[in-house]
C-alpha positions in Angstrom: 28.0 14.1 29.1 27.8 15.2 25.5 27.3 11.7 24.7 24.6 10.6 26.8 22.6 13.7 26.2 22.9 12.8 22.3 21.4 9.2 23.2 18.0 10.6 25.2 17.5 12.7 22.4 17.9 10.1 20.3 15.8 7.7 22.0 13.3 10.3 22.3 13.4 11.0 18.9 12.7 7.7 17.9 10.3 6.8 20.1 7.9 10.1 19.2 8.3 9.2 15.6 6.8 5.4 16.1 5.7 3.6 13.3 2.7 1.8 13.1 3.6 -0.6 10.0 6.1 -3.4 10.5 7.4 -6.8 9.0 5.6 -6.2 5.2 6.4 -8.3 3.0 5.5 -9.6 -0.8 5.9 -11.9 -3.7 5.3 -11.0 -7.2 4.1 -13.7 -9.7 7.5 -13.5 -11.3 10.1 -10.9 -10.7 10.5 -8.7 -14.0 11.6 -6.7 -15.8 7.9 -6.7 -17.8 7.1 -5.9 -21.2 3.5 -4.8 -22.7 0.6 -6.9 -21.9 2.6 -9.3 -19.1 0.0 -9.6 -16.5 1.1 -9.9 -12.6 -0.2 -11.1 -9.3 0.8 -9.3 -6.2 0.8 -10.5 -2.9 1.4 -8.3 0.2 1.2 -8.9 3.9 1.5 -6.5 6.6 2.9 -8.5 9.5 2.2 -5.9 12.6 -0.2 -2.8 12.8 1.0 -1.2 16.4 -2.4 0.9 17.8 -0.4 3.8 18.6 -3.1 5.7 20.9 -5.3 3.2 20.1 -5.2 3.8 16.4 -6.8 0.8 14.3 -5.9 0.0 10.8 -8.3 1.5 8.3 -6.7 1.6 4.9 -4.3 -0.4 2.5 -4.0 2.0 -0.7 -2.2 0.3 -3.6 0.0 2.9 -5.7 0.9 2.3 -9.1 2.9 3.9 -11.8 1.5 5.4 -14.8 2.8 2.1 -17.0 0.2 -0.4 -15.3 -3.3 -0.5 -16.2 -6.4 -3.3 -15.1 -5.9 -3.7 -11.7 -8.3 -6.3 -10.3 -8.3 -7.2 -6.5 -8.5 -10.6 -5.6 -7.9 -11.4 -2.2 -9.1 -9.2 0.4 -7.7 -9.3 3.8 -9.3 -11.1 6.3 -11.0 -9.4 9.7 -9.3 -11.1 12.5 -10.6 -8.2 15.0 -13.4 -8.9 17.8 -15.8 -6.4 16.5 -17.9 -6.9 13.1 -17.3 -5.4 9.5 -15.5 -6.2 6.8 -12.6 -5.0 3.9 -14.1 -3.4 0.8 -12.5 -2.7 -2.1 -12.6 0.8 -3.0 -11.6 2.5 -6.1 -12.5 6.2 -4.3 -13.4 6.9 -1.6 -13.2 10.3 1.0 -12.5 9.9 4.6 -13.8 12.5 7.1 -10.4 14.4 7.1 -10.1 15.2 3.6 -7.5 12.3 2.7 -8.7 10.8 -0.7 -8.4 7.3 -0.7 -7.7 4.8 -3.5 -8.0 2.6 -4.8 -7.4 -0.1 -2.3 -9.3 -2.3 1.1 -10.4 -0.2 3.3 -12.2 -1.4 6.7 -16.2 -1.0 7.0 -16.6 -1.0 11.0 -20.0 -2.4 11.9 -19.7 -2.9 15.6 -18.9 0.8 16.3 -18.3 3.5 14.5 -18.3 3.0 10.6 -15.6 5.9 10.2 -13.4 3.6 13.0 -10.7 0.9 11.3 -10.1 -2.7 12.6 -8.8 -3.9 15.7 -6.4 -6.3 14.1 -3.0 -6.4 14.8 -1.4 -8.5 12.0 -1.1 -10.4 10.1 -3.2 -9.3 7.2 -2.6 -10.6 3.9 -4.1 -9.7 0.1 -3.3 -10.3 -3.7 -4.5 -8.1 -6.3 -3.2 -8.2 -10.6 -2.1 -5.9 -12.9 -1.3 -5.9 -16.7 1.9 -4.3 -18.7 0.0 -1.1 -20.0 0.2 -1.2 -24.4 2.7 1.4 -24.5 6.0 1.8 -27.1 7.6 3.9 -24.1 9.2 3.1 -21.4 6.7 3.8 -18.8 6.8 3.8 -14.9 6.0 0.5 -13.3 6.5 1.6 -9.7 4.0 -0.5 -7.1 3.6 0.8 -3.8 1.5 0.4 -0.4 0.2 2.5 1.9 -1.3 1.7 5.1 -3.4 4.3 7.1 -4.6 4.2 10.7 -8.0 5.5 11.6 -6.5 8.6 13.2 -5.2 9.7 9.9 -8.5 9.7 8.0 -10.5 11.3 10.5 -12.3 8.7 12.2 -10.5 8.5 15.7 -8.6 11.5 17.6 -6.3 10.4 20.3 -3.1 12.0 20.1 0.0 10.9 17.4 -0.8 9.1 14.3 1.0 6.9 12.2 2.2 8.1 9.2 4.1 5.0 8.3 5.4 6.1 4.4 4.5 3.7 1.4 6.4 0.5 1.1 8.3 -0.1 -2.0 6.8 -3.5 -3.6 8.2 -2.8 -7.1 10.5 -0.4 -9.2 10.6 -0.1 -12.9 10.2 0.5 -16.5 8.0 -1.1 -19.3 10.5 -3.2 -21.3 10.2 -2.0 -25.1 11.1 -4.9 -27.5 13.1 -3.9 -30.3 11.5 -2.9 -33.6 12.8 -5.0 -36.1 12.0 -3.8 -39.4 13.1 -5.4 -42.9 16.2 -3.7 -45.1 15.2 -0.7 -46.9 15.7 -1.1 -50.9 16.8 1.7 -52.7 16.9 1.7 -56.4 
């Protein structure tokens, strides 16, 4: 008895924590470890958005550690939805529930509701670069994605959101050559 009531409440568990973000994936233009001034090219597709009470994909916020600098996007994803608008890339920007977003694509509805994400399902796929910050420390080189459903930003209120947590793309630390300096004299 103990056993199957552990399993419904499992099940139950699971299934009222759903995730909306599945099959991600990326490539990095090589794989690191990076030293000052090594510039990168990220690729990252999100292979299923699930519209959890009908919650559309809004957002795709790029995280990066303090050791990268120059990000430049240069893909966007493409709309594959029914309804018009497009991804912008946004450096800032403040939905209506407060979340601050950026920088990243986010979705410009222009068939409905501007504050409303897309209606695609997957799969959406974007590059962006970064450069090895000039640094003589080892700084953080952590790269990260979030994506956020329309729900979570304020623009649609049916019920659960997603709050699918960032996926890791990259972990690590600026690669410090060694100083080499010449033999000291002393006379």
């Amino acid at each position: 008895m103990k056993q199957i009531l552990f399993i419904l409440l499992l099940c139950f568990g699971l299934s009222a924590s759903s995730q909306c973000v599945s099959n991600q994936s990326f490539t990095l233009s090589s794989p690191g470890p990076y030293s000052p001034g090594d510039v990168i090219a990220v690729d990252y597709t999100l292979g299923t958005f699930t519209q959890l009470n009908i919650n559309w994909i809004i957002a795709f916020q790029i995280n990066l550690g303090a050791g990268w600098t120059n990000l430049i996007p240069l893909i966007a994803p493409v709309n594959t939805s029914t309804q018009s608008g497009f991804w912008l890339w946004d450096n800032q920007h403040t939905f209506p529930s407060g979340l601050n977003f950026g920088p990243g694509w986010r979705f410009v509805n222009t068939g409905f509701n501007p504050d409303w994400g897309s209606s695609s399902t997957g799969p959406l796929t974007m590059r962006f670069r970064v450069t090895v910050n000039q640094t003589c420390t080892a700084d953080d080189l952590s790269i990260s994605m979030n994506v956020f459903g329309d729900c979570l930003t304020g623009g649609w209120n049916n019920g659960a959101c997603c709050a699918d947590p960032a996926y890791n793309i990259y972990n690590g630390v600026v690669q410090i050559p060694p100083i080499i300096t010449s033999n000291i004299n002393h006379y």
